[in-house]
C-alpha positions in Angstrom: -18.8 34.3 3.4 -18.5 38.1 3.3 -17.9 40.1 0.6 -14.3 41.1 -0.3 -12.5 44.2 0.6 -12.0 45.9 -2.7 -8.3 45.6 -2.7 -8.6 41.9 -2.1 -11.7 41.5 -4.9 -8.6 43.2 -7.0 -6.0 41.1 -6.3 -8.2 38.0 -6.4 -9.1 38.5 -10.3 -5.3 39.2 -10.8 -4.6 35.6 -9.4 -6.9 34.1 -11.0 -6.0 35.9 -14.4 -2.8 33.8 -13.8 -2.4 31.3 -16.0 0.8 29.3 -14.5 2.3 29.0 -10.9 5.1 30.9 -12.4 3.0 34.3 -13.1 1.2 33.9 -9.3 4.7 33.4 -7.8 5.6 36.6 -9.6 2.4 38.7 -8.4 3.4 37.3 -5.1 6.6 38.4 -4.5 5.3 41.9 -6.2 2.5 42.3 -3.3 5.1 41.3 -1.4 7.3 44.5 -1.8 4.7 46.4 -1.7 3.6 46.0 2.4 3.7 48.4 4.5 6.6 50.0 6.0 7.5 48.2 9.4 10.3 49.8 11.9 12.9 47.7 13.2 11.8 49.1 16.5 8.9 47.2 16.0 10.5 43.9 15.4 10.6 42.9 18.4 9.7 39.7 20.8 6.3 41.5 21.9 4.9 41.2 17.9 7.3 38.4 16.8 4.8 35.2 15.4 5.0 32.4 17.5 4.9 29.0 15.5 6.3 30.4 12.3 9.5 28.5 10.8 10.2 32.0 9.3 11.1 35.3 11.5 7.3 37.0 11.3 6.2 39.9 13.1 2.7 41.5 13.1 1.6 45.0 14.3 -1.8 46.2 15.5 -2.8 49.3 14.0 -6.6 48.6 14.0 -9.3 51.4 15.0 -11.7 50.5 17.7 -14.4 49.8 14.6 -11.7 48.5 11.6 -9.1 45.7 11.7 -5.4 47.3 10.0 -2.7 45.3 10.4 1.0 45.6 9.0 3.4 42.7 9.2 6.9 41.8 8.1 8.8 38.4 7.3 12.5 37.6 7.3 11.1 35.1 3.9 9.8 36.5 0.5 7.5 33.8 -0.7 6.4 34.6 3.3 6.0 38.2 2.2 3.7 37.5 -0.6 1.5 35.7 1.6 1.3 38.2 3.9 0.6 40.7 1.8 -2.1 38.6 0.7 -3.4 37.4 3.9 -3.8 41.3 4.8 -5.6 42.8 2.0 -8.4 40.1 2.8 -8.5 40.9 6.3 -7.5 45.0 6.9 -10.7 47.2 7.2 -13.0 44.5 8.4 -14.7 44.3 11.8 -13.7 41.9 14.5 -16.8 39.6 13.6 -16.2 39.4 9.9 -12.8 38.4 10.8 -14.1 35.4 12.6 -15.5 34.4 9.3 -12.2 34.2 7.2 -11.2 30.9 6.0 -7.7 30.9 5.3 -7.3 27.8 3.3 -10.3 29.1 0.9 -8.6 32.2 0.5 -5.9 30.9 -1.0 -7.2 28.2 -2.4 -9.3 31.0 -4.1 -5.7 32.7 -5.5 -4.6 29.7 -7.0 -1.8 29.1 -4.3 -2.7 26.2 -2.3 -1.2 23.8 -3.7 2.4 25.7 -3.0 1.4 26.1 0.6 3.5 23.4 2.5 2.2 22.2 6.1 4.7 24.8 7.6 3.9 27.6 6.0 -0.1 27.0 6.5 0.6 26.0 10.5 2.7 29.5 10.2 -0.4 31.6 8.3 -2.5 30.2 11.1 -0.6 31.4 13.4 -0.8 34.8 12.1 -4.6 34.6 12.1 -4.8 33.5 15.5 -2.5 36.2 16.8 -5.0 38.8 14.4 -8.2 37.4 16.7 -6.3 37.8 19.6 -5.4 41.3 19.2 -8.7 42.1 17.9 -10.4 40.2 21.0 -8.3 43.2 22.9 -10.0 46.2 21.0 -13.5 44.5 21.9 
């Protein structure tokens, strides 16, 4: 595995600093609020997640050299977990990004267990639709 971006190294030791599920869901829903600004303009059908339960959209903003990704979710717990999903992966390269194992991520943060079936198949998707959109840039 690669190293960790530095803001994901961060958030990783505030995770795992958490002693309950009750302080992670907290620090979730905190990264949550604090992703980056999307335009409604940009919630459309062209970066709308398919095979998410929840309303997820995901926008390319990646450099020909650096994956940046911003993305937005009608959900909050959905919110958290995107927020987390993309401090792992923005600023890597399109090969380190084949490396990422999502469940290990989060299994990392202390939030597996709270993942249900949908909400993995829906993260998934998300990291799917990243490869795809990176495959583009390559």
């Amino acid at each position: 595995m690669n190293a960790l971006p530095t803001a994901a190294a961060q958030v990783l030791e505030r995770f795992q600093q958490a002693a309950s599920w009750e302080q992670r869901a907290r620090l979730l829903m905190q990264w949550g609020n604090q992703l980056e600004a999307v335009g409604t303009e940009e919630c459309n059908e062209t970066n709308r997640i398919q095979g998410c339960e929840s309303l997820v959209w995901l926008i390319d903003a990646s450099s020909e050299n650096h994956l940046h990704f911003r993305a937005v979710s009608d959900a909050r717990i959905l919110r958290g977990l995107l927020a987390l999903l993309l401090l792992r992966i923005n600023g890597l390269t399109r090969q380190e990004l084949d490396t990422i194992d999502l469940a290990d991520w989060f299994a990392q943060l202390g939030l597996s267990r709270q993942l249900s079936p949908s909400r993995s198949n829906g993260l998934n998707a998300v990291l799917q639709r990243m490869r795809e959109l990176a495959d583009t840039k390559t």
